[in-house]
C-alpha positions in Angstrom: 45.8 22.2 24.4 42.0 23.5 23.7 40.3 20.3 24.1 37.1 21.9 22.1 39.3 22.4 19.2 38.5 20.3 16.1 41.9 20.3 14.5 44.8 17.5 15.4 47.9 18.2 14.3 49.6 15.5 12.4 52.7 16.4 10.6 55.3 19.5 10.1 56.5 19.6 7.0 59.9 22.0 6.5 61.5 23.1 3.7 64.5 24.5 6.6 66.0 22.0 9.2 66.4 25.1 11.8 62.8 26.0 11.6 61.6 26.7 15.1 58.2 25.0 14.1 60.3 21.1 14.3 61.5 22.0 17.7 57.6 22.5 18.6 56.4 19.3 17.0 59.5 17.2 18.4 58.3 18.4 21.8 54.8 17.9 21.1 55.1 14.2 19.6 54.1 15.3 16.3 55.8 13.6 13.1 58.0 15.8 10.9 59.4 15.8 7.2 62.4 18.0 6.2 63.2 18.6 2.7 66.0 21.8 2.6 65.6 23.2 0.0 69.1 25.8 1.0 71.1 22.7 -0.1 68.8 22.5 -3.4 67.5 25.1 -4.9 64.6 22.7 -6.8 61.6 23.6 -5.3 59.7 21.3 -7.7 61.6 18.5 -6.5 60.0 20.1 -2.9 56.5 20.1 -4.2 56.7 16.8 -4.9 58.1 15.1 -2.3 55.7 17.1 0.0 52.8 15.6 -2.0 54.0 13.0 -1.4 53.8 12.8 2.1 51.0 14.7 2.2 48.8 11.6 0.3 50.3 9.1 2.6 49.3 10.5 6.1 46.1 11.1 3.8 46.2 14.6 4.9 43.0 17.3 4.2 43.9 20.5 5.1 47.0 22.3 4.9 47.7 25.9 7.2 50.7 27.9 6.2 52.7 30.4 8.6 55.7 32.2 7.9 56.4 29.6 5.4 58.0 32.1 2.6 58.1 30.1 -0.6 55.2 30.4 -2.9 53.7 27.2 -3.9 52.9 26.3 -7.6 50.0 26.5 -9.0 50.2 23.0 -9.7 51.3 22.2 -6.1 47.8 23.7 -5.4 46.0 22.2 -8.3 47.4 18.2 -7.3 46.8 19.0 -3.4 43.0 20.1 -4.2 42.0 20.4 -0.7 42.1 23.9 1.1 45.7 25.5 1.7 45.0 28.4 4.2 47.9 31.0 4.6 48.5 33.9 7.2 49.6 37.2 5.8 51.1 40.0 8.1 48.9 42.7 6.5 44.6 43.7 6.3 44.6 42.8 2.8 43.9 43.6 0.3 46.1 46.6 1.8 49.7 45.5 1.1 50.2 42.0 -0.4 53.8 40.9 -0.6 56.9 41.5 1.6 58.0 44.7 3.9 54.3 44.7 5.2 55.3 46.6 8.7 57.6 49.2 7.4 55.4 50.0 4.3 52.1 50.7 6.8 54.8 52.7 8.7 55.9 54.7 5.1 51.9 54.8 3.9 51.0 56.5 7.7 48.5 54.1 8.6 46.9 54.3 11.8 46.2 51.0 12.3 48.0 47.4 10.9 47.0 43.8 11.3 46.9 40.5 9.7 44.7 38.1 7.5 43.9 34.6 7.3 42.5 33.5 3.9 42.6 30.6 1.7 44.9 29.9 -0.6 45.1 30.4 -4.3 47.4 30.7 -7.8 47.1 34.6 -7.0 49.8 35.2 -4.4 47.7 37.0 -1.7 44.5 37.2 -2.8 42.5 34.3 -2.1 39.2 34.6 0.0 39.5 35.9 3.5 37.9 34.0 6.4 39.4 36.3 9.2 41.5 39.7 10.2 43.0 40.8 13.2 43.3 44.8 13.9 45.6 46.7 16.0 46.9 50.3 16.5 49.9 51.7 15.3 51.5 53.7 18.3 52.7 57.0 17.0 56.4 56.1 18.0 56.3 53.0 16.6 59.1 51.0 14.5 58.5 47.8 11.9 60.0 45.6 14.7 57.4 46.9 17.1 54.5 46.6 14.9 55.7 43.1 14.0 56.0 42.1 17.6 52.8 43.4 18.9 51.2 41.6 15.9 52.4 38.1 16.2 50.7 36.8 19.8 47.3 38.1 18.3 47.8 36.1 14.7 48.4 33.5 17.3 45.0 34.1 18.6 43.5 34.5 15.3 44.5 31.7 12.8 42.9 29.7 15.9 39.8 30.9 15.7 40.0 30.9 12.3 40.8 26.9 11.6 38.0 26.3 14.5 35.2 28.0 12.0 36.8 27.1 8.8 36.6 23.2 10.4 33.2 23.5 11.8 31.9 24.2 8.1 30.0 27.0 9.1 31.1 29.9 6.6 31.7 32.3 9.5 34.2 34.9 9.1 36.4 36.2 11.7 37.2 39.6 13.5 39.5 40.1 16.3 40.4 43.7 17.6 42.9 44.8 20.7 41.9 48.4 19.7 41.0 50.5 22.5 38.5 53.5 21.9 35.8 55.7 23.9 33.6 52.2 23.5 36.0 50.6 25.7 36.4 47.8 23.0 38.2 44.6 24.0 39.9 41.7 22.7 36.9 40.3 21.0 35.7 37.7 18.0 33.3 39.1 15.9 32.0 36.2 13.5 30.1 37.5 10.0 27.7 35.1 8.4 29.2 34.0 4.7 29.7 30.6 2.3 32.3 28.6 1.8 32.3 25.4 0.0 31.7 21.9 1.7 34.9 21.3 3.7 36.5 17.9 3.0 37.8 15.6 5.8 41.0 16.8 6.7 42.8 19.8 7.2 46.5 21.2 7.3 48.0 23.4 9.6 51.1 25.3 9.1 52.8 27.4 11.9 57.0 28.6 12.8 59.5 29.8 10.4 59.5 28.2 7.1 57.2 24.9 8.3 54.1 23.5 7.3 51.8 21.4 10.0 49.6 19.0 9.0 46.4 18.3 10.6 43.3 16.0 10.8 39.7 16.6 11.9 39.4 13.5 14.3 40.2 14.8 17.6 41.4 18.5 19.3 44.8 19.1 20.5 47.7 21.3 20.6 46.2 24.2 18.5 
């Protein structure tokens, strides 16, 4: 409930009917549409009806989180408005699945995750924020994954908050701990991004999408 925030969240859209993200909006009076697409396989039929919906609640921004089907190009192309998607990894370092285990396998040092717009290239659209932490030298996939998820929390926040003020500023957040006695900070780094349109969309919980608009703060 961050009052100052200027995203309202006004639909979940799921393509899974156990997807933790309808509980969430059930409890948090937010309207929900369930398409699941483990009974058809179809995803265009998906798309579509999504679209749908999407032009009806005249929806302007979409943000996607551990939603694991990739949309179409021309889902993209017929939303035109700005799709922003989480991904568990600093990219451009390890696009696709497995991210945890494979910065285990490659002996990184450190892991993290990346907000960035969406785009036909699966994982490469432009990035408006990153999150860092440290790999413990004991550490498993599971535990990376874990200590991970409460700070993407805290980052696709501040992300939406800059990417909806319009200001182009980029954002950094670290829970590493060094000899400078770093904290949990934002660092925000000046660069452009195109005129934002009305509306956004918000997407968070397994497989779900969340639909916002700019008109008031609440819930994110």
């Amino acid at each position: 409930n961050e009052r100052d925030h200027l995203g309202d969240p006004k639909l979940v859209v799921s393509n899974n009917v156990n997807a933790e993200g309808l509980v969430f909006a059930e409890q948090n009076a937010i309207e929900t549409f369930v398409f699941n697409t483990e009974k058809n396989q179809d995803d265009s039929i998906f798309e579509e009806k999504t679209l749908d919906v999407l032009k009806k609640k005249n929806i302007d921004v979409i943000c996607l989180a551990g939603f694991m089907k990739i949309l179409s190009e021309n889902f993209i192309r017929s939303f035109s408005k700005p799709i922003l998607n989480i991904h568990p990894s600093l990219l451009p370092s390890f696009r696709g699945l497995n991210t945890y285990q494979r910065a285990l396998n490659a002996g990184c040092l450190i892991h993290g995750a990346t907000v960035h717009q969406l785009t036909k290239e699966v994982d490469q659209g432009p990035i408006l924020g990153q999150v860092i932490i440290k790999i413990a030298e004991d550490s498993t996939a599971k535990k990376i994954e874990e200590d991970l998820l409460p700070q993407e929390h805290l980052l696709y926040k501040s992300v939406l908050r800059e990417f909806l003020k319009g200001n182009g500023r980029k954002v950094l957040l670290t829970d590493i701990r060094s000899n400078y006695n770093l904290e949990l900070f934002p660092i925000e780094i000046s660069f452009r991004l195109l005129a934002l349109p009305l509306g956004i969309v918000c997407a968070w919980g397994a497989t779900t999408l969340t639909f916002c608009t700019t008109t008031s703060a609440h819930t994110l």
